[in-house]
N, CA, C and O atoms as CSV, one atom per row, in Angstrom:
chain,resi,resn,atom,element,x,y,z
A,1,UNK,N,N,132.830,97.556,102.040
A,1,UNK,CA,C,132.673,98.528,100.974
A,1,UNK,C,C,133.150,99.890,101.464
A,1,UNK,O,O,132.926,100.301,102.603
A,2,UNK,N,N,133.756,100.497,100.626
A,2,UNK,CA,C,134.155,101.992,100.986
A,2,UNK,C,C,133.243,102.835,100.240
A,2,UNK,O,O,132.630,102.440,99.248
A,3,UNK,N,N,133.182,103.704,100.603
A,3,UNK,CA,C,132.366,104.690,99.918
A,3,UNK,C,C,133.433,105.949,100.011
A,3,UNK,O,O,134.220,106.276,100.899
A,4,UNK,N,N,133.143,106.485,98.789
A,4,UNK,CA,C,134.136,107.512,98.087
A,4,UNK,C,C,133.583,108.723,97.122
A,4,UNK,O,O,134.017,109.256,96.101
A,5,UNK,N,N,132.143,108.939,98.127
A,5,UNK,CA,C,131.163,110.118,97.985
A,5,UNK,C,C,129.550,109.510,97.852
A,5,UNK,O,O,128.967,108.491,98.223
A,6,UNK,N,N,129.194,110.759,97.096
A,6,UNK,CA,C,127.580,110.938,97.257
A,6,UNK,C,C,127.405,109.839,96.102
A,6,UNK,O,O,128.428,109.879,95.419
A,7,UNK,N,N,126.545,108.907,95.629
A,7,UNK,CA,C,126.035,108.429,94.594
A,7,UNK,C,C,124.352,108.460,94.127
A,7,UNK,O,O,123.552,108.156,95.012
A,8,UNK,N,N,123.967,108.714,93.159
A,8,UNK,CA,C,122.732,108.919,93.043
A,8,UNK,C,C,121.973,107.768,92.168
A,8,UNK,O,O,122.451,107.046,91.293
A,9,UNK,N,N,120.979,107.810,92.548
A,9,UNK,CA,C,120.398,106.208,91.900
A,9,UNK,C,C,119.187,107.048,91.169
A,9,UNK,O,O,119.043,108.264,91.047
A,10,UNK,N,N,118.198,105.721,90.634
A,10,UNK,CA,C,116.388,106.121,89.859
A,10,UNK,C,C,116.211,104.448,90.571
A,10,UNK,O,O,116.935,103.494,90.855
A,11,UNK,N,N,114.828,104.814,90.628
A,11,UNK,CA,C,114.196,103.366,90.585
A,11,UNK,C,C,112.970,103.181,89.990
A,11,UNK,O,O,112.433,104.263,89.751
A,12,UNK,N,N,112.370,102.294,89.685
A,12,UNK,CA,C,110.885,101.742,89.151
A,12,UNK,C,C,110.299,101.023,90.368
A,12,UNK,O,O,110.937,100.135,90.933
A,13,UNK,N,N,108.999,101.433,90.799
A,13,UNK,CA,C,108.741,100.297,91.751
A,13,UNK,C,C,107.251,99.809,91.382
A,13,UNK,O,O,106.594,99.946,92.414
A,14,UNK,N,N,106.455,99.312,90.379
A,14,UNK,CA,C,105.469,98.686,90.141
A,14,UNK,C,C,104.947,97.657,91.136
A,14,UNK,O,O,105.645,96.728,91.543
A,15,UNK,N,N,103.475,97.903,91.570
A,15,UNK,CA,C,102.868,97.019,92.607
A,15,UNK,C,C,101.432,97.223,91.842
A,15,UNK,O,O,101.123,98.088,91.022
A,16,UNK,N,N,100.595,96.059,92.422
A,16,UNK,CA,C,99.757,95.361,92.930
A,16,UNK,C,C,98.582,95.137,93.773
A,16,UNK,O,O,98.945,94.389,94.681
A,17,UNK,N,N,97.560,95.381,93.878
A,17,UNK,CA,C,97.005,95.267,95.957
A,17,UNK,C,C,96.041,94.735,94.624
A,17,UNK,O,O,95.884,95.138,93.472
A,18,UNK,N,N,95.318,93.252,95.696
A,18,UNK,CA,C,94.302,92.847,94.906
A,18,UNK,C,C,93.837,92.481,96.198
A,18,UNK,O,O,94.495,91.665,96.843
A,19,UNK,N,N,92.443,93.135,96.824
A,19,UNK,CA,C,91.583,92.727,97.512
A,19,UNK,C,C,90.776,91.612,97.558
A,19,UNK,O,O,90.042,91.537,96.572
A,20,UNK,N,N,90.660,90.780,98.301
A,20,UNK,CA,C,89.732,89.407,98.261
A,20,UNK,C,C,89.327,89.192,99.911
A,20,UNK,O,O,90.099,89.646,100.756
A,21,UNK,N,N,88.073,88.475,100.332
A,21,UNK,CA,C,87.482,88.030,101.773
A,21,UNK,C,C,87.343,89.455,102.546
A,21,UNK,O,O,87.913,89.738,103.600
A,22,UNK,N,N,86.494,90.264,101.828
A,22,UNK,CA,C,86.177,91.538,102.494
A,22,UNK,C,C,87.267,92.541,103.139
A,22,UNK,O,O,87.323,93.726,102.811
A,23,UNK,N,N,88.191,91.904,104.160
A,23,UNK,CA,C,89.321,92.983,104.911
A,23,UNK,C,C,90.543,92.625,104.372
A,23,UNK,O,O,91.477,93.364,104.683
A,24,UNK,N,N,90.832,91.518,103.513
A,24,UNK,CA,C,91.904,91.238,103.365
A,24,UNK,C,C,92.624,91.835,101.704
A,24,UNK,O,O,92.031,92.151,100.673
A,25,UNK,N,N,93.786,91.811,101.953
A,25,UNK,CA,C,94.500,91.972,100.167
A,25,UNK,C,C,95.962,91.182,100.620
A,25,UNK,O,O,96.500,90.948,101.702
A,26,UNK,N,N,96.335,90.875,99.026
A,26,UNK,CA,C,97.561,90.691,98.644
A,26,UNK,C,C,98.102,91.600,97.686
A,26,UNK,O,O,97.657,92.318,96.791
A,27,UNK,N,N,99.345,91.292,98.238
A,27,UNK,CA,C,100.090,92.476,97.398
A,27,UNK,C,C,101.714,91.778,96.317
A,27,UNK,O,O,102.438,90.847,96.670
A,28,UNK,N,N,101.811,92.358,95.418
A,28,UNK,CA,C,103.477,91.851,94.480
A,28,UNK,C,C,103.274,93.141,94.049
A,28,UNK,O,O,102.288,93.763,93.653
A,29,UNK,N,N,105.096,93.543,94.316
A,29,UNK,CA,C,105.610,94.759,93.794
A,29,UNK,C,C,106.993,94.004,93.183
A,29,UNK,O,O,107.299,92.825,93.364
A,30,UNK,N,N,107.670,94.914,92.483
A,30,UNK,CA,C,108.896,94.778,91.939
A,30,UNK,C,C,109.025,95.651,91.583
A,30,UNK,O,O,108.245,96.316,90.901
A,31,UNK,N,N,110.308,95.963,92.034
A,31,UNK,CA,C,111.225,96.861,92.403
A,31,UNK,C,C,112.941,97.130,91.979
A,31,UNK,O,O,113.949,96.901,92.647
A,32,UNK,N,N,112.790,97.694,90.625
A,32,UNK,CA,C,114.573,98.194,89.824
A,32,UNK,C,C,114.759,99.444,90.036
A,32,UNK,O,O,114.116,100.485,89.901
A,33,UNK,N,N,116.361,98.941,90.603
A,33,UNK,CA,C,116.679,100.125,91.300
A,33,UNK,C,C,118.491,100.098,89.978
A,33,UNK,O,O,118.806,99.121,89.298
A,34,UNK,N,N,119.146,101.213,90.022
A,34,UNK,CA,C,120.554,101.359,89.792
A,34,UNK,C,C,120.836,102.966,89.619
A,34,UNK,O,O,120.126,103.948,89.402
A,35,UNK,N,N,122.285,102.723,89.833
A,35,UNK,CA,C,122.979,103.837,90.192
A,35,UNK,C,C,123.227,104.337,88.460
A,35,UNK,O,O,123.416,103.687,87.432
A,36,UNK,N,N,123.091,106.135,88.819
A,36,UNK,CA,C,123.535,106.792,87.446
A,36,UNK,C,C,124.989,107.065,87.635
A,36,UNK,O,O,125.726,106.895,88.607
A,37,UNK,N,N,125.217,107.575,86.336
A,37,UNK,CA,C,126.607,107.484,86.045
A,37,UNK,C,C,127.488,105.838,85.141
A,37,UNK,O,O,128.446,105.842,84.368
A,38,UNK,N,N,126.933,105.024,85.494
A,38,UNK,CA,C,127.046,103.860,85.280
A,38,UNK,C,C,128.367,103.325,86.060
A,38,UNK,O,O,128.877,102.586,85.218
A,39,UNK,N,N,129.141,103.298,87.131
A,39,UNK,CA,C,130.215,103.044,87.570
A,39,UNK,C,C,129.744,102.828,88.910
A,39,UNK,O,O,130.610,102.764,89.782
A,40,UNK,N,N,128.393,102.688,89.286
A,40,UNK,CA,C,128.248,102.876,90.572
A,40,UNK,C,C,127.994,101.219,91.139
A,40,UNK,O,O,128.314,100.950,92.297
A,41,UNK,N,N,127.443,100.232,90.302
A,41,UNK,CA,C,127.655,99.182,90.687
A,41,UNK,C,C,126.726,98.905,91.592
A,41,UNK,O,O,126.967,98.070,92.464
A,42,UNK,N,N,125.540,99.545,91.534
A,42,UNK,CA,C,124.567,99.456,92.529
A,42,UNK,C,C,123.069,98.825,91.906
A,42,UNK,O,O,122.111,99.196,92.584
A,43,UNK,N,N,122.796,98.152,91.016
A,43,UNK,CA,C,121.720,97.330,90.461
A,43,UNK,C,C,121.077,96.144,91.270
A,43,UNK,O,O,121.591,95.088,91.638
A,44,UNK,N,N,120.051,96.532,91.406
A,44,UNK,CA,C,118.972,95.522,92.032
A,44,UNK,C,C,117.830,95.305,91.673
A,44,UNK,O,O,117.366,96.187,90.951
A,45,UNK,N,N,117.148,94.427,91.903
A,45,UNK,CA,C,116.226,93.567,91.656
A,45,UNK,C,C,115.098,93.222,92.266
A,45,UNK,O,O,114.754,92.192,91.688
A,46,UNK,N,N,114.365,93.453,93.038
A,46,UNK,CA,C,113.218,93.412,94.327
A,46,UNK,C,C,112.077,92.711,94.129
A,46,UNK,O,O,111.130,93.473,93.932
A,47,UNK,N,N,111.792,91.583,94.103
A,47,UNK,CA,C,110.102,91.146,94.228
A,47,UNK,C,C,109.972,91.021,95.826
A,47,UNK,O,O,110.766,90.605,96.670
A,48,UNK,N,N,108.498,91.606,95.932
A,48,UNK,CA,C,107.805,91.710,97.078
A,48,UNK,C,C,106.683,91.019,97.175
A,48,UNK,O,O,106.146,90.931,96.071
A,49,UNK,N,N,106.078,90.473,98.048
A,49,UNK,CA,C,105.078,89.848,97.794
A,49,UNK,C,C,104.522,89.826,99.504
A,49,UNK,O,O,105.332,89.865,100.431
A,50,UNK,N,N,102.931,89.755,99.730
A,50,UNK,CA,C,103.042,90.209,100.772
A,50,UNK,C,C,101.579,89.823,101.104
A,50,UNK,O,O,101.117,89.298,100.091
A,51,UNK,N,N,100.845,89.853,101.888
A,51,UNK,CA,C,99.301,90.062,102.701
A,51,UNK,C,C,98.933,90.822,104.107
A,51,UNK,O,O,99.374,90.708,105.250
A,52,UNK,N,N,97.803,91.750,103.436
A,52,UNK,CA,C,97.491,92.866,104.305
A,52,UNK,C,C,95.936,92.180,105.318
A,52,UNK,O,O,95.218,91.265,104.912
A,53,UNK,N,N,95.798,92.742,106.318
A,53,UNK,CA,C,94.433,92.612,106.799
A,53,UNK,C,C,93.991,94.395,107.494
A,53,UNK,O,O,94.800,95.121,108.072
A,54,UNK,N,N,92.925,94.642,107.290
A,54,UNK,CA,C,92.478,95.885,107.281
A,54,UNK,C,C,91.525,95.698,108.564
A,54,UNK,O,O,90.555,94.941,108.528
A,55,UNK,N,N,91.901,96.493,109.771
A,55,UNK,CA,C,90.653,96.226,110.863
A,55,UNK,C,C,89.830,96.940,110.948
A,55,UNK,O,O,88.841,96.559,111.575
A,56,UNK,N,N,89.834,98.546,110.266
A,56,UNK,CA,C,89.153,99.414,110.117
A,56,UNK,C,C,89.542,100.069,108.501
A,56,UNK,O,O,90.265,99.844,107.530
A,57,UNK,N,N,88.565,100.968,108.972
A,57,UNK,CA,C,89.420,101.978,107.254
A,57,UNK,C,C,90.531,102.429,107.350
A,57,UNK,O,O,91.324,102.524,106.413
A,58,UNK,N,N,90.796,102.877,108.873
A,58,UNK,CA,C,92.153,103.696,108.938
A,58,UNK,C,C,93.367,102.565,109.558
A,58,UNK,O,O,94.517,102.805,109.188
A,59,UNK,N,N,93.191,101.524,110.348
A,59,UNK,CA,C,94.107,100.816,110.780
A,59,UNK,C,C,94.083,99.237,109.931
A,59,UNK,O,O,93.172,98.453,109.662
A,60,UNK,N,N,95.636,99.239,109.670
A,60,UNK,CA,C,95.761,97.491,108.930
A,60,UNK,C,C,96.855,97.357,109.394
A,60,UNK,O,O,97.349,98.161,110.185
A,61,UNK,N,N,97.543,96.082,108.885
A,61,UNK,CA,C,98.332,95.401,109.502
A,61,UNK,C,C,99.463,94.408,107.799
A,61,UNK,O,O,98.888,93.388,107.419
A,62,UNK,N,N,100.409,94.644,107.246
A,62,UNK,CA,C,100.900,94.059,106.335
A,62,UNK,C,C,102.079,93.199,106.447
A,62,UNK,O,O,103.059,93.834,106.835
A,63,UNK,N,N,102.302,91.937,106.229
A,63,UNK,CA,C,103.709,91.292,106.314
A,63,UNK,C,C,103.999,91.435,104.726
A,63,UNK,O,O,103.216,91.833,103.863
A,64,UNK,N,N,105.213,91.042,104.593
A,64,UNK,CA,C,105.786,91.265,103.301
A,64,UNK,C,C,107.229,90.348,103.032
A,64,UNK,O,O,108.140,90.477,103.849
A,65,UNK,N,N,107.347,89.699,102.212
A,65,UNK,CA,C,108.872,88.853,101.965
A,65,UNK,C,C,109.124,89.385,100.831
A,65,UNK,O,O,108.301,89.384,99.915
A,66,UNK,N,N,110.271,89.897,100.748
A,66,UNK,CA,C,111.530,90.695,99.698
A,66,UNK,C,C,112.692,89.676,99.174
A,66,UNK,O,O,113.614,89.213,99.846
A,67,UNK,N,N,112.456,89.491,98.044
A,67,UNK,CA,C,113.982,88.855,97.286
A,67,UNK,C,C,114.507,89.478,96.486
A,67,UNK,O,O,114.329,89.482,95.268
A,68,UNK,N,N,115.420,90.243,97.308
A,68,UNK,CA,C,116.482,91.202,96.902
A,68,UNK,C,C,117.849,90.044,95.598
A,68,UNK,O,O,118.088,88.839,95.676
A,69,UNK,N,N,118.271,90.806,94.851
A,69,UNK,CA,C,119.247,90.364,94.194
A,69,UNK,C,C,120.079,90.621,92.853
A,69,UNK,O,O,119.667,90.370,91.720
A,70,UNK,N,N,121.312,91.163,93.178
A,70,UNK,CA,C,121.618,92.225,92.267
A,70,UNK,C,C,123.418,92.557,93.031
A,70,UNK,O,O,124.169,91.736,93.557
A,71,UNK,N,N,123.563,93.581,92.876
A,71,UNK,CA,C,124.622,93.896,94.017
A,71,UNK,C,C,124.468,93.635,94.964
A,71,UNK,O,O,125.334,94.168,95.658
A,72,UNK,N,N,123.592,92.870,95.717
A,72,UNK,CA,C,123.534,92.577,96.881
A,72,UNK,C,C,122.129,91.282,96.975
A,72,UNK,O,O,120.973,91.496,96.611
A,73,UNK,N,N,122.600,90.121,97.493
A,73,UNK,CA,C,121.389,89.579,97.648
A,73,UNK,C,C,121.232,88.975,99.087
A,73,UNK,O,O,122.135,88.537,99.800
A,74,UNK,N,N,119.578,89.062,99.426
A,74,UNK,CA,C,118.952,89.171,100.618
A,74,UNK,C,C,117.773,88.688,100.703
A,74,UNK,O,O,116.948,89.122,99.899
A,75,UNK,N,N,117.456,87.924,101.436
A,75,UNK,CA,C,115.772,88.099,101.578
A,75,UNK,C,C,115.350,88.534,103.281
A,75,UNK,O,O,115.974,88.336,104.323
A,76,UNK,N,N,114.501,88.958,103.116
A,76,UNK,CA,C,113.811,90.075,104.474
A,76,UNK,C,C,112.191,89.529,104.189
A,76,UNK,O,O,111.322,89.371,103.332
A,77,UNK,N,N,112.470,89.412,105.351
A,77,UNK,CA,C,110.760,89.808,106.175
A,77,UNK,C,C,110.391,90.984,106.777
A,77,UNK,O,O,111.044,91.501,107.684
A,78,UNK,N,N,109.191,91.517,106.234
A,78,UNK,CA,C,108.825,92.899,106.902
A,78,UNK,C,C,107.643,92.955,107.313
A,78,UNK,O,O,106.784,92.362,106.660
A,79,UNK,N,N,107.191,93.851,108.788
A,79,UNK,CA,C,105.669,93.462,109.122
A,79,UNK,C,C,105.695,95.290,109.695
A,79,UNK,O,O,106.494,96.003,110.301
A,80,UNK,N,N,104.513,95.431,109.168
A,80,UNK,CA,C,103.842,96.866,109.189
A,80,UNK,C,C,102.755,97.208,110.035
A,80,UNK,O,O,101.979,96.266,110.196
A,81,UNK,N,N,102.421,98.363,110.689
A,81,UNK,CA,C,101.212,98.390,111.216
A,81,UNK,C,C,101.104,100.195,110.399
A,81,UNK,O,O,101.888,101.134,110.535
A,82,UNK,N,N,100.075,100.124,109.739
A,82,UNK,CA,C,99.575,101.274,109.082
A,82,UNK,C,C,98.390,101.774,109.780
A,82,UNK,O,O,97.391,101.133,110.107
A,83,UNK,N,N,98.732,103.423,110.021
A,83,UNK,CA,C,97.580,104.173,110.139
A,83,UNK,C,C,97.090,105.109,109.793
A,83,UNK,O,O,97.587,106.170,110.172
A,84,UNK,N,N,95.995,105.131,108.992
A,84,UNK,CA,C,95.826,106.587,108.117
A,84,UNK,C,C,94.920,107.583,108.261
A,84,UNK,O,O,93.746,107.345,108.545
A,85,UNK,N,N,95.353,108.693,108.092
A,85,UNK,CA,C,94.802,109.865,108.927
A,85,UNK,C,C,93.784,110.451,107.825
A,85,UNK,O,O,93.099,111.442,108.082
C-alpha cells in the first residue's frame, strides 16, 4: 500500500463487561471503523470478545480474540495486564 497523505477516519466502538464468579468478567465489543471523505477505502469491522480476571481492585489481567474484516482481514490475540491508579 502507498500512502499519499494524512487520512482521517470516525469509529463506533460498543462493548460489554458482564461480571460473573466474583473476580471474573467477560467482555464483546464491536468495533466500526471508516475513513471520511469516502475514497479512503479504509472500512472495518471488529468483534472482540474476551475474559478478564481481577486480583485486586487495582490489578487484572484480560485476553481478548479480534475478528477483524473489512479492508483488511485478521484475527489477533491480545493479553493485557491492567493497573489502575
Amino acid at each position: 500500500m502507498i500512502s499519499t497523505g494524512n487520512k482521517d477516519y470516525y469509529g463506533i466502538e460498543p462493548g460489554v463487561i458482564v461480571p460473573f464468579a466474583d473476580r471474573w468478567n467477560v467482555r464483546y465489543g464491536y468495533r466500526f471503523r471508516d475513513g471520511l471523505g469516502g475514497s479512503t477505502g479504509e472500512r472495518t469491522n471488529t468483534h472482540r470478545l474476551g475474559v478478564g480476571y481481577n486480583f485486586t481492585k487495582t490489578d487484572s489481567v484480560n485476553v481478548r480474540y479480534d475478528r477483524q474484516r473489512g479492508d483488511s482481514e485478521q484475527n489477533s490475540w491480545n493479553l493485557a495486564y491492567i493497573r489502575r491508579v
